[in-house]
MARDREN-7169 format. One record per residue (C-alpha): x, y negated, z negated. Coordinates in steps of 0.25 Angstrom, whole numbers, padded with zeros to 4 digits, always signed. Each point is the difference from the previous one (the first is absolute). Example, Ala and Ser with C-alpha at 12.3 -4.5 7.8 and 13.67 -1.06 7.14 Angstrom:
// MARDREN-7169
+0049+0018-0031/+0006-0014+0002/
// end
This chain:
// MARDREN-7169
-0164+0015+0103/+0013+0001+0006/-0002+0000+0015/+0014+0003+0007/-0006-0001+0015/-0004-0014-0004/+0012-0005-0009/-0010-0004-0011/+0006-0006-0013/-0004+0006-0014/-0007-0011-0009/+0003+0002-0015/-0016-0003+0000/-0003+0010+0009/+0006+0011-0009/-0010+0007-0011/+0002-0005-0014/+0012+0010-0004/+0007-0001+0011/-0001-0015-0001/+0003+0001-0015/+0014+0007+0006/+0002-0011+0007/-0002-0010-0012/+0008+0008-0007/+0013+0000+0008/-0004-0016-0001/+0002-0002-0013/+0012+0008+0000/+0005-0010+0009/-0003-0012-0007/+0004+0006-0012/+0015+0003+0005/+0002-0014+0008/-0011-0011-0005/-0003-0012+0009/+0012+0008+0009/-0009+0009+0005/-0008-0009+0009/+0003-0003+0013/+0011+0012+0000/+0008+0004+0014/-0001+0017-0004/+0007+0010+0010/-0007+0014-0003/+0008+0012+0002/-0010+0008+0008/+0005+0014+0001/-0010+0007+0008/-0006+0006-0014/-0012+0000-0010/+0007-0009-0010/+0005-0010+0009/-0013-0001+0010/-0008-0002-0014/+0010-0012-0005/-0002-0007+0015/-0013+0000+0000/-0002-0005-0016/+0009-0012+0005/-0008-0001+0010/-0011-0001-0007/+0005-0008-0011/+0006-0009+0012/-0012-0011+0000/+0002-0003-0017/+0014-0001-0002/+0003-0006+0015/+0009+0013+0003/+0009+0000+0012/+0002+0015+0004/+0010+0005+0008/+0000+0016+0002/+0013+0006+0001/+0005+0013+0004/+0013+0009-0002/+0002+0013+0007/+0011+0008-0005/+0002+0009+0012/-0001+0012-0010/-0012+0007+0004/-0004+0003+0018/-0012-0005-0004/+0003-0014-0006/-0004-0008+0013/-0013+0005-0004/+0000-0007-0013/+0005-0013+0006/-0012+0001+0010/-0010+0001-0013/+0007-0011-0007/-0001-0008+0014/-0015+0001+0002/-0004-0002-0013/+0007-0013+0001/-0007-0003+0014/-0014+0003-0007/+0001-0010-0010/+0006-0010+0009/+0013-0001-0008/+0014-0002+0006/+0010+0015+0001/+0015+0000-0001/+0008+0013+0001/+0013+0007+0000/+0006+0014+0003/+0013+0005-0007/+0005+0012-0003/+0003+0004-0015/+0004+0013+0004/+0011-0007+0008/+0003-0009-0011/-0001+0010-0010/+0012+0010+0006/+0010-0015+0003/-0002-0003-0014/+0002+0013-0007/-0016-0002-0008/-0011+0007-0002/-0013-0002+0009/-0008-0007-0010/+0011-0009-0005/+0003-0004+0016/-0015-0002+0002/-0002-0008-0011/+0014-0011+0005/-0004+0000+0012/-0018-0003-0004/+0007-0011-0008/+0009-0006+0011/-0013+0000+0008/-0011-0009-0009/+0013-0009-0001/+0001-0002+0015/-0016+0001+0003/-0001-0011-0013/+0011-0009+0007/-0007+0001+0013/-0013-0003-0004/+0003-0010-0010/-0008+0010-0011/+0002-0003-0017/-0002+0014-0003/+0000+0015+0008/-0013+0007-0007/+0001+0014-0003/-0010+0010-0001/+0004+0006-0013/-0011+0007-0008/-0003+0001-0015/+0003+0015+0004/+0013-0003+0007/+0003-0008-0015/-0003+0013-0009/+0009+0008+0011/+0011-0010-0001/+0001+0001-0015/+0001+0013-0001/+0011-0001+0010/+0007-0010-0008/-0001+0009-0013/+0006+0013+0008/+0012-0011+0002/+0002-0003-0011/-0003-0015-0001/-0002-0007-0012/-0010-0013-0003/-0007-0007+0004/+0005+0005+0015/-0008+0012-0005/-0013-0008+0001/+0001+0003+0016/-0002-0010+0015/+0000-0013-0002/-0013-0007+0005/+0010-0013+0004/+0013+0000+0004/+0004-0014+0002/+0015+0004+0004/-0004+0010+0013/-0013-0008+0001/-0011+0012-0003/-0011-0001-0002/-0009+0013-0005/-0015-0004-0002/-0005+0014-0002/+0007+0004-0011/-0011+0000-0010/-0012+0007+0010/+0001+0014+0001/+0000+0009+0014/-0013+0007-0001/-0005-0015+0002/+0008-0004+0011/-0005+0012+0006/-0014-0004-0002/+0003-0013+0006/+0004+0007+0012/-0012+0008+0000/-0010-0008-0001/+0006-0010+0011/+0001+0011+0010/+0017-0005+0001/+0009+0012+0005/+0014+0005-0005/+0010+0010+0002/+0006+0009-0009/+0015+0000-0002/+0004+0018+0001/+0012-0006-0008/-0008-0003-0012/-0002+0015-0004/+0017+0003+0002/+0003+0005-0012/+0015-0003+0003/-0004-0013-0005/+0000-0005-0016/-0012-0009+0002/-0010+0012+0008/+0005+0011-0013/-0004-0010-0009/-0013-0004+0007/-0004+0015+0004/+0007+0008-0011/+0001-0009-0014/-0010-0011+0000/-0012+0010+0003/+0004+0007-0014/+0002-0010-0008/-0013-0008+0007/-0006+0015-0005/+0003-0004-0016/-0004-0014+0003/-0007-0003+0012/+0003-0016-0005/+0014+0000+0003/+0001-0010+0011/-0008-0009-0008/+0010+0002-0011/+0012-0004+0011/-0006-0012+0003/-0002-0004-0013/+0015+0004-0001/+0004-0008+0010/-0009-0014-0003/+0008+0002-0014/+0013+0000+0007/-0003-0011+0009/-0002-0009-0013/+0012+0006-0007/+0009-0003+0015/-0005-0013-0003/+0004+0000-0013/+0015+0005+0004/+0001-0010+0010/-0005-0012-0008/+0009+0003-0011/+0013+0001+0014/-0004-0015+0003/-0001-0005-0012/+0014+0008-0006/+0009+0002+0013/+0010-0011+0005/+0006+0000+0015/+0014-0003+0000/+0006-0006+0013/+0007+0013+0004/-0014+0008+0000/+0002+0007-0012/-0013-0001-0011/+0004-0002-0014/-0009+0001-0014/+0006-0008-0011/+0001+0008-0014/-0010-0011-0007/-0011+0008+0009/+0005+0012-0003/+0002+0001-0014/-0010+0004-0008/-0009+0005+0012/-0004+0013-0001/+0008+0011+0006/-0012+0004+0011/-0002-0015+0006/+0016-0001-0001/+0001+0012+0010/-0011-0006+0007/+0005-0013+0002/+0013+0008+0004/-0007+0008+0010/-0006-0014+0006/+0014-0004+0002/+0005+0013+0007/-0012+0000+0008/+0001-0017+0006/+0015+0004+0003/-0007+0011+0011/-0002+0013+0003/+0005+0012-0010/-0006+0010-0008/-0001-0005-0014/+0006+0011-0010/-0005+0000-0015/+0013+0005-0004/+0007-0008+0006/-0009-0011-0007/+0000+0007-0013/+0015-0002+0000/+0000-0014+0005/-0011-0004-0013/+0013+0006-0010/+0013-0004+0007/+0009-0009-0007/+0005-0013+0005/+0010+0003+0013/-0006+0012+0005/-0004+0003+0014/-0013+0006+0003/+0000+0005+0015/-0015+0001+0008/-0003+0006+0015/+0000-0007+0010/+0014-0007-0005/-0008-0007-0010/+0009-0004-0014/-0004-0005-0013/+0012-0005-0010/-0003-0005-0015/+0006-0012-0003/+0001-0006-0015/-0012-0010+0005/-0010+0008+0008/+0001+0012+0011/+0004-0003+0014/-0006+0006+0012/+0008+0001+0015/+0004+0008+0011/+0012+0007+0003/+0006-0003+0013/+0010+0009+0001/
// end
């Protein structure tokens, strides 16, 4: 069905009736995260070389005809690994052999990493971001897809609970962010059927060695801790995503109750008047507090620090990361930076 030598496109009705359901399924997820939006979208796919980026361009490309999709493929390499030429070659030919446009970029994390004092991942994941921004602006895209898998959810919440995070950032990824413009339509379809899908079409990948380094949190979760806990429930990553669906509607929640109860005052600060906070109940408070924090910019959010801030008396001074403040006022709590 997928004839490289000939630079055959795959059909959504040329695929057998699972596959095709995979397909439709990824579909409504679409439509479900951006309605009427949905049509006629300009999509850069992050194509990485690999099985879960090569299984999310081909479904756009098959879901291409419905929704009047506009694909673009993208491609970083990180410079991290001799063989990463390799994997921008892949990403390169599948983009040829479904006739879609290919922009790329080499950088080097490692290089990165040592200027900045950071660890690998953290420089890899700047300097990925930095690169959907640029490729978006190039190519005029609205969003840059990302090939994260229900898997990668079930992984990502049980990273978040070794941190320490609290909810609803427990619930995992985000299927839409509308500030960094990502997109991630697989969230809800697991591995093995992207795998499938790959299979049955007769589409290559490569397999990244770095997977299996151990050095890494997210391969010791994925080869160490999911396996025993998928062993006492096998259902676990169902269970994530249906975490994560929950916590998307409660984000929703947050930020509806943010734009309905925080007021932008000419100096930049946010400010929440006491007639919305009195007699709201201590967890929407901290909430709303934490929207606050969070609109100001980047900065850990620290529960204490909030737990202090839900009992402090009029005058007092509650200090965030990321030089972030919030002062209580006999009329509400305001929020700002500190410039020093």
């Amino acid at each position: 069905m997928f004839k490289p030598e000939n630079g055959v496109s795959i059909a959504l009705q040329s695929l057998p009736p699972t596959l095709a359901r995979l397909c439709l399924d990824v579909e409504r997820f679409i439509l479900e995260l951006l309605g009427e939006r949905a049509q006629g979208l300009r999509l850069n796919a992050a194509a990485s070389g690999g099985l879960d980026s090569t299984a999310l361009t081909v479904i756009l490309h098959c879901l291409s005809p419905r929704l009047n999709l506009h694909i673009h493929c993208v491609h970083l390499d990180h410079g991290l690994r001799p063989e990463s030429g390799l994997d921008c070659d892949a990403a390169r030919a599948l983009a040829n052999r479904l006739g879609l446009p290919f922009l790329s970029e080499s950088r080097n994390v490692a290089g990165y990493a040592e200027k900045r004092g950071m660890g690998l991942e953290e420089a890899g994941r700047i300097v990925r971001y930095e690169f959907f921004a640029r490729a978006r602006e190039a190519t005029q895209a609205d969003y840059t897809a990302l090939a994260h898998h229900l898997d990668d959810q079930a992984e990502d919440v049980l990273m978040r609970l070794i941190r320490g995070a609290g909810w609803p950032g427990l619930a995992g990824m985000d299927a839409c962010d509308p500030e960094r413009r990502i997109l991630r339509p697989l969230l809800e379809i697991e591995k093995s059927r992207l795998r499938a899908l790959l299979e049955a079409v007769g589409a290559p990948w490569r397999e990244d060695a770095s997977n299996r380094n151990r050095a890494f949190l997210r391969n010791r979760v994925r080869l160490d801790i999911l396996p025993l806990i998928r062993d006492e429930n096998p259902s676990f990553p169902e269970a994530a995503g249906r975490l994560a669906a929950l916590g998307r509607m409660e984000r929703d929640m947050d930020a509806d109750l943010a734009n309905r109860s925080m007021q932008r005052q000419d100096d930049g600060s946010l400010f929440i008047g006491a007639e919305t906070l009195t007699g709201l109940h201590p967890a929407l408070r901290m909430r709303l507090y934490k929207q606050a924090l969070s609109q100001l910019g980047p900065g850990q959010t620290w529960l204490e620090n909030l737990r202090r801030l839900a009992s402090a008396s009029v005058g007092a001074v509650v200090q965030f990361p990321g030089g972030k403040r919030a002062r209580v006022l006999k009329n509400g709590v305001k929020f700002y930076l500190d410039h020093r």
